[in-house]
N, CA, C and O atoms as a GROMACS GRO file, in nm:
protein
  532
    1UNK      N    1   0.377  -0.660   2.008
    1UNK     CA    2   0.520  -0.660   1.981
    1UNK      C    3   0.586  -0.560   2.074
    1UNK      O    4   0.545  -0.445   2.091
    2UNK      N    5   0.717  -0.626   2.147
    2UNK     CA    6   0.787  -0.517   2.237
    2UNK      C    7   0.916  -0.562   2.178
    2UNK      O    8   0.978  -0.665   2.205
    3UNK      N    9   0.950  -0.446   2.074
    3UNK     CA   10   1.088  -0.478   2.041
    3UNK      C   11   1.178  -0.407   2.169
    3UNK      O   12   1.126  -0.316   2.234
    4UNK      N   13   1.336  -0.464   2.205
    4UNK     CA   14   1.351  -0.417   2.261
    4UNK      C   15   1.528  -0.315   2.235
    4UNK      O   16   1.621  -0.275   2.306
    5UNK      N   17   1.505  -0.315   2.147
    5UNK     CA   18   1.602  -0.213   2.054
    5UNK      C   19   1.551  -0.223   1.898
    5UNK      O   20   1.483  -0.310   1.844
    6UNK      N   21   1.622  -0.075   1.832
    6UNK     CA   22   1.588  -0.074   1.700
    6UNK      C   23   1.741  -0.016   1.661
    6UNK      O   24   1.819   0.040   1.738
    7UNK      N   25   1.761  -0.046   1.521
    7UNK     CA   26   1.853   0.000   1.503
    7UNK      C   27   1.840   0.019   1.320
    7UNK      O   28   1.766  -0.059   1.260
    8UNK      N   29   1.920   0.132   1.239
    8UNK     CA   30   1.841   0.188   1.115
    8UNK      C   31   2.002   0.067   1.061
    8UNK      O   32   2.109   0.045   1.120
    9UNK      N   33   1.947   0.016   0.930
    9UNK     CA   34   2.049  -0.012   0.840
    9UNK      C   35   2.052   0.048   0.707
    9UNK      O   36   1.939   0.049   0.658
   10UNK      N   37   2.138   0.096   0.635
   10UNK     CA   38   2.120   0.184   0.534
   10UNK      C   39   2.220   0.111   0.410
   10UNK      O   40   2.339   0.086   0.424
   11UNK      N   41   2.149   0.087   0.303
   11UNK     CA   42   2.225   0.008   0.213
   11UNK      C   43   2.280   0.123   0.106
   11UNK      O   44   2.224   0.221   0.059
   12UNK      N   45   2.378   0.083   0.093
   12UNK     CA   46   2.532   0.191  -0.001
   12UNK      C   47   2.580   0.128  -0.077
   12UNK      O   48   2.559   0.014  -0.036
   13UNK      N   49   2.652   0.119  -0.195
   13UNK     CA   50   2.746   0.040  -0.248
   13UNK      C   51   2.839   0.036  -0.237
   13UNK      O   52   2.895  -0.060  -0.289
   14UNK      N   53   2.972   0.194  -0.120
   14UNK     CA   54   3.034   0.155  -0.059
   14UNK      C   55   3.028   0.204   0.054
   14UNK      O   56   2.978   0.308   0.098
   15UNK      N   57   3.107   0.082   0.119
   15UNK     CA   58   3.078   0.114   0.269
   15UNK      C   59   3.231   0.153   0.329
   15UNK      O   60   3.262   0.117   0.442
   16UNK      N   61   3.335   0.239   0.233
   16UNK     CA   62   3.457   0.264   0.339
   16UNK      C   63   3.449   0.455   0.330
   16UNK      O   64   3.531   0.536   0.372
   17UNK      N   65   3.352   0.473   0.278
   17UNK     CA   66   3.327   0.638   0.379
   17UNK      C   67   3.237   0.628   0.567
   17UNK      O   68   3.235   0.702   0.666
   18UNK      N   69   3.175   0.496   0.531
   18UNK     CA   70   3.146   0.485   0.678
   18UNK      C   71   3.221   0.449   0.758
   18UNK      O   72   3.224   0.501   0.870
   19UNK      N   73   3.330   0.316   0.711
   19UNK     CA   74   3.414   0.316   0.860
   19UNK      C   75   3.553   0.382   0.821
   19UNK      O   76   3.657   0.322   0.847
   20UNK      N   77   3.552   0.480   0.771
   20UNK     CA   78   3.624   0.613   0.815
   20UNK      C   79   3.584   0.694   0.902
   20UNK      O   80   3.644   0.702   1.010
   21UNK      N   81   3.441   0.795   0.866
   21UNK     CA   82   3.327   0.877   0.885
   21UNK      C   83   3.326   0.847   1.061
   21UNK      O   84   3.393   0.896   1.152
   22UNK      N   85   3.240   0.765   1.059
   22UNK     CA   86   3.203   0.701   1.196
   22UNK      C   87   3.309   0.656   1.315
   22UNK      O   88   3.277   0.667   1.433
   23UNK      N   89   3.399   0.621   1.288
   23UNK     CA   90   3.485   0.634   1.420
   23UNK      C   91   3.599   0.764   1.438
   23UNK      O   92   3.676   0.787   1.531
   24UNK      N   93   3.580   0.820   1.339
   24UNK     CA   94   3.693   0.990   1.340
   24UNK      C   95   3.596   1.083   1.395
   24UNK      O   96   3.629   1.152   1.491
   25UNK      N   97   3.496   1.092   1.352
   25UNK     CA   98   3.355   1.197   1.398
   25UNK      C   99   3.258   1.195   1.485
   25UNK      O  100   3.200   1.297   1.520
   26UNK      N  101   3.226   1.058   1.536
   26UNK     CA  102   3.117   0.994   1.600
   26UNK      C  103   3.160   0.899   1.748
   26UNK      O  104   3.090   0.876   1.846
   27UNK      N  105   3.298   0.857   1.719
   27UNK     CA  106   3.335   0.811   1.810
   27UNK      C  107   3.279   0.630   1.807
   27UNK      O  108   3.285   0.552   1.902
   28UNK      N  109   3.234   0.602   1.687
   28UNK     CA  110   3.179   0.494   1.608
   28UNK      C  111   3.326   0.413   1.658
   28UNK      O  112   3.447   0.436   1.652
   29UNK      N  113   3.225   0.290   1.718
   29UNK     CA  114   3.283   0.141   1.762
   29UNK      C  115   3.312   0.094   1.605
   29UNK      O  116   3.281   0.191   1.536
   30UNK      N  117   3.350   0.007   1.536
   30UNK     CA  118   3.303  -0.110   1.424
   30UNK      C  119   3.350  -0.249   1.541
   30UNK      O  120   3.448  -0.267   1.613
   31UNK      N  121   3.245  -0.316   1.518
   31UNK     CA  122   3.203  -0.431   1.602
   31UNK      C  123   3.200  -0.552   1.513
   31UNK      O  124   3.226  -0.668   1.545
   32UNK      N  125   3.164  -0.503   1.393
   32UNK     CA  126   3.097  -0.661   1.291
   32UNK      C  127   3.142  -0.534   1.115
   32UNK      O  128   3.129  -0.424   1.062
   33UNK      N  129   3.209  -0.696   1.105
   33UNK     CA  130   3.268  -0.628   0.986
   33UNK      C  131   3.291  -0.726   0.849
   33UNK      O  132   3.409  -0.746   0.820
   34UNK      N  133   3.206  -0.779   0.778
   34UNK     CA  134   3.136  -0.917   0.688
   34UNK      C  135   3.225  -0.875   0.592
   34UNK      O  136   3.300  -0.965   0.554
   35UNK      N  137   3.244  -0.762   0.536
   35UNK     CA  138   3.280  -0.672   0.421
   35UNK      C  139   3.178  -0.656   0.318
   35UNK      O  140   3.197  -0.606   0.207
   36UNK      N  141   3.068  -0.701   0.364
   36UNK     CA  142   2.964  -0.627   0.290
   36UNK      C  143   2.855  -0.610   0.367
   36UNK      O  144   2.752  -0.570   0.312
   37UNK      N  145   2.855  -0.629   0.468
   37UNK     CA  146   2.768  -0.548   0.627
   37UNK      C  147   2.847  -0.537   0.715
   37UNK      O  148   2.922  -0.628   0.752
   38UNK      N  149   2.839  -0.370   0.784
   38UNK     CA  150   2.944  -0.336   0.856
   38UNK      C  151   2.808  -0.287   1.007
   38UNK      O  152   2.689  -0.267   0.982
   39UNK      N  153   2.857  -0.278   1.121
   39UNK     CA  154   2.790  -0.224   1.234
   39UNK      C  155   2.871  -0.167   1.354
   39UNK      O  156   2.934  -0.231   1.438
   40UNK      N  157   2.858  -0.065   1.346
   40UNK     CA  158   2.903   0.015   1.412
   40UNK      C  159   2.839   0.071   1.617
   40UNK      O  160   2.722   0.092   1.651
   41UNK      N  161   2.902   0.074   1.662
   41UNK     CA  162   2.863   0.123   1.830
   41UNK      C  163   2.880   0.270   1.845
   41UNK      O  164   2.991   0.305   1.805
   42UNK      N  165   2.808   0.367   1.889
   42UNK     CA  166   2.796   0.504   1.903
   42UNK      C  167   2.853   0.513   2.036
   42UNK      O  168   2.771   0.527   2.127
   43UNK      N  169   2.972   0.508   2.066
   43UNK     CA  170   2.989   0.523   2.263
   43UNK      C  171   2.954   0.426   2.282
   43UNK      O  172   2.867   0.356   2.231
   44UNK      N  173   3.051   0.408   2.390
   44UNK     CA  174   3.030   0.243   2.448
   44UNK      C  175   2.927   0.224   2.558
   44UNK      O  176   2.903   0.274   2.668
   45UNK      N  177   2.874   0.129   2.478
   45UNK     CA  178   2.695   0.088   2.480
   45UNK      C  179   2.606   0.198   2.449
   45UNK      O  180   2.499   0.219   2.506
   46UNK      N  181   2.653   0.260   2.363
   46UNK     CA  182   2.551   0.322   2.288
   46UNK      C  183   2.482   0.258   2.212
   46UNK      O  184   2.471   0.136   2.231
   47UNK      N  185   2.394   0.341   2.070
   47UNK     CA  186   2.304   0.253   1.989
   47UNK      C  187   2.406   0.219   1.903
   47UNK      O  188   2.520   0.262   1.917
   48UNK      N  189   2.378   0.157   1.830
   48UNK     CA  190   2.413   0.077   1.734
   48UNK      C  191   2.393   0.142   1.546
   48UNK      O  192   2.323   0.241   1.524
   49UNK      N  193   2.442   0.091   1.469
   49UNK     CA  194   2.367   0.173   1.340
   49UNK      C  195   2.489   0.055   1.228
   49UNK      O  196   2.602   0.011   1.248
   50UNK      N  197   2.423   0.047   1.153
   50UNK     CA  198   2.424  -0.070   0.990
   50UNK      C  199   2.444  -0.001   0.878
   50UNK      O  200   2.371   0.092   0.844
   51UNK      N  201   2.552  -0.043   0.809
   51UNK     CA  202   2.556  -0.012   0.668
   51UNK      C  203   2.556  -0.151   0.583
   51UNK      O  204   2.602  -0.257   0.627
   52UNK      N  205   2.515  -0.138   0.492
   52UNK     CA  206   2.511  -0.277   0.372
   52UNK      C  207   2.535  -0.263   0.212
   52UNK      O  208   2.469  -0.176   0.155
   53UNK      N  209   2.600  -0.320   0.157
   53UNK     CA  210   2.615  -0.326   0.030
   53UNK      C  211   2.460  -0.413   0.002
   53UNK      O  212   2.405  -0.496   0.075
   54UNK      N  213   2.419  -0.362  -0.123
   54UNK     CA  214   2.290  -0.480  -0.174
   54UNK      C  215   2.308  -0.620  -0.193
   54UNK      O  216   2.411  -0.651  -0.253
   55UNK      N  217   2.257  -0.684  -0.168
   55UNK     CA  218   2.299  -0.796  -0.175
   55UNK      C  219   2.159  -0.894  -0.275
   55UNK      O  220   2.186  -1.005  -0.323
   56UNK      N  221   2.021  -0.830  -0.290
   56UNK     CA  222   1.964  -0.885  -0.362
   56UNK      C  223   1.882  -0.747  -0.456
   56UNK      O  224   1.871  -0.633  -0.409
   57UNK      N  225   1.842  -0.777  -0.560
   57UNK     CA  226   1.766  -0.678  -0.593
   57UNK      C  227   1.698  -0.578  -0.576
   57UNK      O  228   1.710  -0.465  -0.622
   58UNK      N  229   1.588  -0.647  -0.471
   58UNK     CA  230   1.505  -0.562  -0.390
   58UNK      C  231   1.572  -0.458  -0.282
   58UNK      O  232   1.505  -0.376  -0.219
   59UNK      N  233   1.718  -0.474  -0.268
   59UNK     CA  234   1.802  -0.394  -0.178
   59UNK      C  235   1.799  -0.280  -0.243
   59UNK      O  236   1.886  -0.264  -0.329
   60UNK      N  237   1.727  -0.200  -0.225
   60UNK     CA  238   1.743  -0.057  -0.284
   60UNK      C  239   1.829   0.025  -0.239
   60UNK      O  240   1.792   0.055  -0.125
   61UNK      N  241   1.974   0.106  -0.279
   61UNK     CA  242   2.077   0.181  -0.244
   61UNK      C  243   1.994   0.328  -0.224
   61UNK      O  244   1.922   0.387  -0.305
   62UNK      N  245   2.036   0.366  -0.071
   62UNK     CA  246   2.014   0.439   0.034
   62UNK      C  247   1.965   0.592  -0.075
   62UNK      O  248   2.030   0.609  -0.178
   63UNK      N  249   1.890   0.658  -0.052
   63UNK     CA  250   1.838   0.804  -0.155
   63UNK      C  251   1.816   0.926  -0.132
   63UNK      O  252   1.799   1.022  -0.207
   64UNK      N  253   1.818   0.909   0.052
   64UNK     CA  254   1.785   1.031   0.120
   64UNK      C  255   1.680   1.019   0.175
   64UNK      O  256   1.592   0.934   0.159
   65UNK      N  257   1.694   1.174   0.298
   65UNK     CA  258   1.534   1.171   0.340
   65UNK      C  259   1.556   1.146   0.521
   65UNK      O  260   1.479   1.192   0.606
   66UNK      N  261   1.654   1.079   0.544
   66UNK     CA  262   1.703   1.027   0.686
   66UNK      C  263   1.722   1.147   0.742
   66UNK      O  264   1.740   1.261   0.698
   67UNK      N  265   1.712   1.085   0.874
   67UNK     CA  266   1.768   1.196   1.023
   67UNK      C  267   1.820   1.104   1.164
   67UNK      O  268   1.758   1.030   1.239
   68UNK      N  269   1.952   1.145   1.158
   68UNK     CA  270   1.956   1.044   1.322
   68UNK      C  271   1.963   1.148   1.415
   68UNK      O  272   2.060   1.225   1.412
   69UNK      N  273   1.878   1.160   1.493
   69UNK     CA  274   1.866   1.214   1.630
   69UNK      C  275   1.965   1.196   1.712
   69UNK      O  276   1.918   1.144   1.813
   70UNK      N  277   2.071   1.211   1.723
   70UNK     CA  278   2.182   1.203   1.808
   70UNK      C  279   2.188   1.278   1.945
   70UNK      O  280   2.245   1.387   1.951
   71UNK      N  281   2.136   1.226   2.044
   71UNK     CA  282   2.101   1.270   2.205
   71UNK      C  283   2.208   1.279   2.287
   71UNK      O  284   2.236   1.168   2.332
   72UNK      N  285   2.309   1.400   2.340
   72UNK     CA  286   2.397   1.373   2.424
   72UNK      C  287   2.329   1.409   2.584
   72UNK      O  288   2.213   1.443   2.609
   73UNK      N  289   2.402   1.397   2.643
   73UNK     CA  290   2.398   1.407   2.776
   73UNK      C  291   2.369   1.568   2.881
   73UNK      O  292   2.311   1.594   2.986
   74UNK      N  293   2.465   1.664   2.756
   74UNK     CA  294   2.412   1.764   2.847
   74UNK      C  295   2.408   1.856   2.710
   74UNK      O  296   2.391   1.808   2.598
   75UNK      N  297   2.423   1.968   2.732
   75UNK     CA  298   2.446   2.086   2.574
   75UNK      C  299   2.589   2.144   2.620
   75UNK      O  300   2.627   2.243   2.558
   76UNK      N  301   2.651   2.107   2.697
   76UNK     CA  302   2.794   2.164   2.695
   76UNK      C  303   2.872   2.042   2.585
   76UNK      O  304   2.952   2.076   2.498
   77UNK      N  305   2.828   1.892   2.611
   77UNK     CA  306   2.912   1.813   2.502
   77UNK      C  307   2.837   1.833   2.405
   77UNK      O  308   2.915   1.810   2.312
   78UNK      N  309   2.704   1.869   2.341
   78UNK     CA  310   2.663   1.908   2.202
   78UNK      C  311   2.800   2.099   2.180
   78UNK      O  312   2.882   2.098   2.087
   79UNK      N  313   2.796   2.173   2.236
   79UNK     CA  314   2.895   2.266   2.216
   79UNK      C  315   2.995   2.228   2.190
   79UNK      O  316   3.051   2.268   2.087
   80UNK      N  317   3.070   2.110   2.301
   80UNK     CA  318   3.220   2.056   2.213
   80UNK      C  319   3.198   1.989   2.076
   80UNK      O  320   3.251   2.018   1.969
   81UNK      N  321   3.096   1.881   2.105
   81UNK     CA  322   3.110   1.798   1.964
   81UNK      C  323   3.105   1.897   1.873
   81UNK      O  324   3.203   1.892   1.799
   82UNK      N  325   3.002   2.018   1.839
   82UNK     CA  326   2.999   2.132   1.722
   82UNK      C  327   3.068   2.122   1.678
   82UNK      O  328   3.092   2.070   1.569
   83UNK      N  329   3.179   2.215   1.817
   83UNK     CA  330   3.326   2.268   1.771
   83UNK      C  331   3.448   2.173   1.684
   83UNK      O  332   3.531   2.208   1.600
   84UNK      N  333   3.414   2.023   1.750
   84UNK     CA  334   3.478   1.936   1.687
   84UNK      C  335   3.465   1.906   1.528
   84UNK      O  336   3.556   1.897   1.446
   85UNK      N  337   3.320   1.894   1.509
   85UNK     CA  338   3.285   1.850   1.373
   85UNK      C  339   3.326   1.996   1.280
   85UNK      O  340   3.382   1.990   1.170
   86UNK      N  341   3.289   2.121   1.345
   86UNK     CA  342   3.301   2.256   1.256
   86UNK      C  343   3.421   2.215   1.224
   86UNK      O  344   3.434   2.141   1.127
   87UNK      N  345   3.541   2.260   1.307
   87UNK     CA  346   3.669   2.255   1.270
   87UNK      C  347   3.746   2.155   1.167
   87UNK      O  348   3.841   2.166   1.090
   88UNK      N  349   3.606   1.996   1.227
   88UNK     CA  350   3.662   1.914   1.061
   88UNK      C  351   3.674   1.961   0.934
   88UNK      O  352   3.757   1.939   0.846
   89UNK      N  353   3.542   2.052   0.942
   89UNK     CA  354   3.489   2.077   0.820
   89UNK      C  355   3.397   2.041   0.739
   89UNK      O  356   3.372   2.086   0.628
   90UNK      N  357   3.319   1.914   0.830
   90UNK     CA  358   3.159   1.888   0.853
   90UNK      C  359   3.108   1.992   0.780
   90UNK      O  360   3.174   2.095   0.790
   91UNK      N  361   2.989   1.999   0.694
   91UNK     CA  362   2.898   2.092   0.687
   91UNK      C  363   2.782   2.072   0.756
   91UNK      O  364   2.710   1.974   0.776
   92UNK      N  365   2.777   2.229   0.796
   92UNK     CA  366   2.666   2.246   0.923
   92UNK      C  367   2.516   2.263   0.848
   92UNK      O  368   2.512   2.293   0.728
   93UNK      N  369   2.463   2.254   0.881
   93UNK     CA  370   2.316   2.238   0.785
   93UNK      C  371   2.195   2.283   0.855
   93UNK      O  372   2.089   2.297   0.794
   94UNK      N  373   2.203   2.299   0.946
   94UNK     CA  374   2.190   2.391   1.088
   94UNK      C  375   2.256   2.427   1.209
   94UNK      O  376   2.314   2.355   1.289
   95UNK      N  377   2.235   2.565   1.210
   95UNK     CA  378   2.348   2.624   1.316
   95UNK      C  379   2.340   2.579   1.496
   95UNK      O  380   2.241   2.617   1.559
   96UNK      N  381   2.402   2.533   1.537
   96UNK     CA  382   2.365   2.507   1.673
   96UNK      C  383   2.347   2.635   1.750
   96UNK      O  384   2.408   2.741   1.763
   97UNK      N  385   2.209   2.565   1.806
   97UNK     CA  386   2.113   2.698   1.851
   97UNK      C  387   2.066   2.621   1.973
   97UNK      O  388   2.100   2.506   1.998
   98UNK      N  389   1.944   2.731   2.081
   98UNK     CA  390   1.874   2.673   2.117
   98UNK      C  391   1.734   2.688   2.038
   98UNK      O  392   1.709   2.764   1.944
   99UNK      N  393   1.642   2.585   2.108
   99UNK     CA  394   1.548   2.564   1.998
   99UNK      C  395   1.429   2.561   2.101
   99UNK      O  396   1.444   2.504   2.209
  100UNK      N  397   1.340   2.609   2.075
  100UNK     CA  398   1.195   2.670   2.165
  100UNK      C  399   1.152   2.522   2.246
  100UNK      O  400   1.131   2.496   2.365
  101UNK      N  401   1.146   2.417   2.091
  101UNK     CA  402   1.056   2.300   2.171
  101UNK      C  403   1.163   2.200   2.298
  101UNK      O  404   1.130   2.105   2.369
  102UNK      N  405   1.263   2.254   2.289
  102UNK     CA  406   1.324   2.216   2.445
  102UNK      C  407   1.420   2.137   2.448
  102UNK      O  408   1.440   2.045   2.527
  103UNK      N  409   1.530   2.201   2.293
  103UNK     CA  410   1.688   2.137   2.278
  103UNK      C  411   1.776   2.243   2.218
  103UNK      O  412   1.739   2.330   2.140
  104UNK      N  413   1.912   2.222   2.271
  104UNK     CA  414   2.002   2.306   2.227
  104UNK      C  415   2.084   2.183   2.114
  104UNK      O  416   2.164   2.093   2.137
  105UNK      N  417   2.026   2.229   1.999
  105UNK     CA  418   2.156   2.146   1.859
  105UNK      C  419   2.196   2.220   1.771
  105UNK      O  420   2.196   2.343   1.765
  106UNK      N  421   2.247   2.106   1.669
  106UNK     CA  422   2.254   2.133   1.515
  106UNK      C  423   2.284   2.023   1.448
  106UNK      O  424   2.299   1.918   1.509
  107UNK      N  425   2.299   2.030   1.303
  107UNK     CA  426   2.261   1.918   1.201
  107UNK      C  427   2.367   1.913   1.149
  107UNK      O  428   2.410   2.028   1.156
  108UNK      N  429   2.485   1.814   1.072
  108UNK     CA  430   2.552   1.790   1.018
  108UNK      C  431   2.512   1.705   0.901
  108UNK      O  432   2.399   1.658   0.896
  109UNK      N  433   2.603   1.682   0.805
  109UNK     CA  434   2.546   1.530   0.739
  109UNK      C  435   2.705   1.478   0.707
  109UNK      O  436   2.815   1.532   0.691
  110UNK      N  437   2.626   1.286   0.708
  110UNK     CA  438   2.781   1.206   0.700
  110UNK      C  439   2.798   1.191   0.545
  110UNK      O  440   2.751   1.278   0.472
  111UNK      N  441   2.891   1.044   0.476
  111UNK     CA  442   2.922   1.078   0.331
  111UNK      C  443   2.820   1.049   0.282
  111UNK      O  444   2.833   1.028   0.161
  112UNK      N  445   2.719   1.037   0.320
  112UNK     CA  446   2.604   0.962   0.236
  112UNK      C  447   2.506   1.044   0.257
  112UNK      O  448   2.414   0.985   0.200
  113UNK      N  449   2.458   1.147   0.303
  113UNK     CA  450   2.383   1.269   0.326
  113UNK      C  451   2.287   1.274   0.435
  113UNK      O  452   2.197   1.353   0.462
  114UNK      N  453   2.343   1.142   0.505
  114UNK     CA  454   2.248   1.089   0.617
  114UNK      C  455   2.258   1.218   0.714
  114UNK      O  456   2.368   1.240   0.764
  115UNK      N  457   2.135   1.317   0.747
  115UNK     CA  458   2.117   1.436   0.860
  115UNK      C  459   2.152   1.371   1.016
  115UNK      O  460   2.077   1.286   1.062
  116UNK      N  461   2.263   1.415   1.087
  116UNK     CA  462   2.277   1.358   1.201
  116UNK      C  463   2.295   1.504   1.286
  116UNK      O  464   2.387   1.586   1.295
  117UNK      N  465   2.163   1.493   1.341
  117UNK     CA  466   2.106   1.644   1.398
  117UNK      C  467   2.144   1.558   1.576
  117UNK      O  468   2.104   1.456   1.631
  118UNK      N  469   2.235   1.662   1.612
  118UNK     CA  470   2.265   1.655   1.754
  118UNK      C  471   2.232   1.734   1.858
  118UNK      O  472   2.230   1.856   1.842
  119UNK      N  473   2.211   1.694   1.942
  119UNK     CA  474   2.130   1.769   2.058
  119UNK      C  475   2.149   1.706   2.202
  119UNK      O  476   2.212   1.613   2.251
  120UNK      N  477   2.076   1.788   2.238
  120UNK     CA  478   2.050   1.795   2.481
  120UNK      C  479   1.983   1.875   2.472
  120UNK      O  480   1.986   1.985   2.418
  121UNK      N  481   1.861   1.777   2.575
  121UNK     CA  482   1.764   1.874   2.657
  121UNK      C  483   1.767   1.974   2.730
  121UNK      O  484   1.835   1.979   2.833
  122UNK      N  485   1.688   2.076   2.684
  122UNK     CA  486   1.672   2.184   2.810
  122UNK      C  487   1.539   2.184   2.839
  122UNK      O  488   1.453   2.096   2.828
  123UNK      N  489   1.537   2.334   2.890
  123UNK     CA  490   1.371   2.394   2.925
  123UNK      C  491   1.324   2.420   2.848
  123UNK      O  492   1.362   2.532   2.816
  124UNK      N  493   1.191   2.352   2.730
  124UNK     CA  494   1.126   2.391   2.652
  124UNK      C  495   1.072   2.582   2.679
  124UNK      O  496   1.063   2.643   2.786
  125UNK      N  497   1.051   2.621   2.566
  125UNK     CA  498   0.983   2.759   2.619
  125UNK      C  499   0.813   2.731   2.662
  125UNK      O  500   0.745   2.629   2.662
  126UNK      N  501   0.785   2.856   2.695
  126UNK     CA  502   0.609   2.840   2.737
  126UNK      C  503   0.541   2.792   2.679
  126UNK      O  504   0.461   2.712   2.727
  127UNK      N  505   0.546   2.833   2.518
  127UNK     CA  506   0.454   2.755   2.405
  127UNK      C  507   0.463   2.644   2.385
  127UNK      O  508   0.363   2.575   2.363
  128UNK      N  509   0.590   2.595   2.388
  128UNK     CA  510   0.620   2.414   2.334
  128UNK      C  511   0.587   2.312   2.477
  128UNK      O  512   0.576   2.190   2.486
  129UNK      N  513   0.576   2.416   2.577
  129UNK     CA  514   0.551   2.277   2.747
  129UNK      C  515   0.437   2.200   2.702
  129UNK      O  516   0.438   2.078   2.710
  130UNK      N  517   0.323   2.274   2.648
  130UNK     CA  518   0.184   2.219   2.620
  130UNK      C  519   0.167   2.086   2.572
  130UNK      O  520   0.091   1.996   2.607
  131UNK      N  521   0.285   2.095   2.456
  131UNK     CA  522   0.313   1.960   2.368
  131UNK      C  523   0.322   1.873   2.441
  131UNK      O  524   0.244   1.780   2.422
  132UNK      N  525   0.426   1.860   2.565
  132UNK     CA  526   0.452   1.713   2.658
  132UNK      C  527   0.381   1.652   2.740
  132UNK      O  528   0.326   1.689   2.844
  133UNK      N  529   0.387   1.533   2.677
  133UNK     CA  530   0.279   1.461   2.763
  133UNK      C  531   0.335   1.369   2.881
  133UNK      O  532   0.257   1.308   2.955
   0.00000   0.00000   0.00000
């Protein structure tokens, strides 16, 4: 199997803290909009990301536990975005730092407690180079 994108869908029962959330904070496209599956664009042609109302039983509503890795381009736009989300009033959940294994971030969460930890690469320190393969 070579998938050649992935993308997380997260089932909610509502879905209008996301398309608020996601295009005021994230810069979130909404592309597809069913009214009970919504999909959103991160930057244009960025990834992609799903919200869903249940629609059958087995749809279990979203519980925690998530992390989206949110990768920018350099650590000067992880510094603006910070500043952006701080000033919303985002809660920070980790402080944007640099970080040994070889990123400058920090963690926010959206209305649903989903961790959207943002970051850019740097120079890992001495201890963490070992790790890369």
């Amino acid at each position: 199997m070579k998938p050649n994108n992935i993308s997380p869908c997260i089932i909610v029962k509502d879905l209008d803290p996301a398309r608020s959330f996601y295009p005021t904070h994230l810069d979130g496209r909404l592309f597809f909009d069913c009214g009970w599956y919504i999909n959103f664009e991160l930057g244009k042609g960025g990834p992609t990301l799903q919200f869903m109302q249940p629609q059958s039983p087995e749809h279990a509503e979203y519980q925690g536990g998530l992390i989206y890795n949110l990768r920018l381009e350099t650590p000067t736009l992880v510094n603006e975005t910070f500043e952006r989300l701080n000033a919303a009033g985002l809660p920070i959940i980790m402080p944007l730092e640099d970080h040994p294994w070889g990123d400058r971030g920090f963690c926010t969460l959206d209305p649903y407690g989903v961790s959207l930890y943002v970051y850019a690469d740097i120079e890992p320190s001495e201890e963490f180079r070992q790790y890369y393969l």
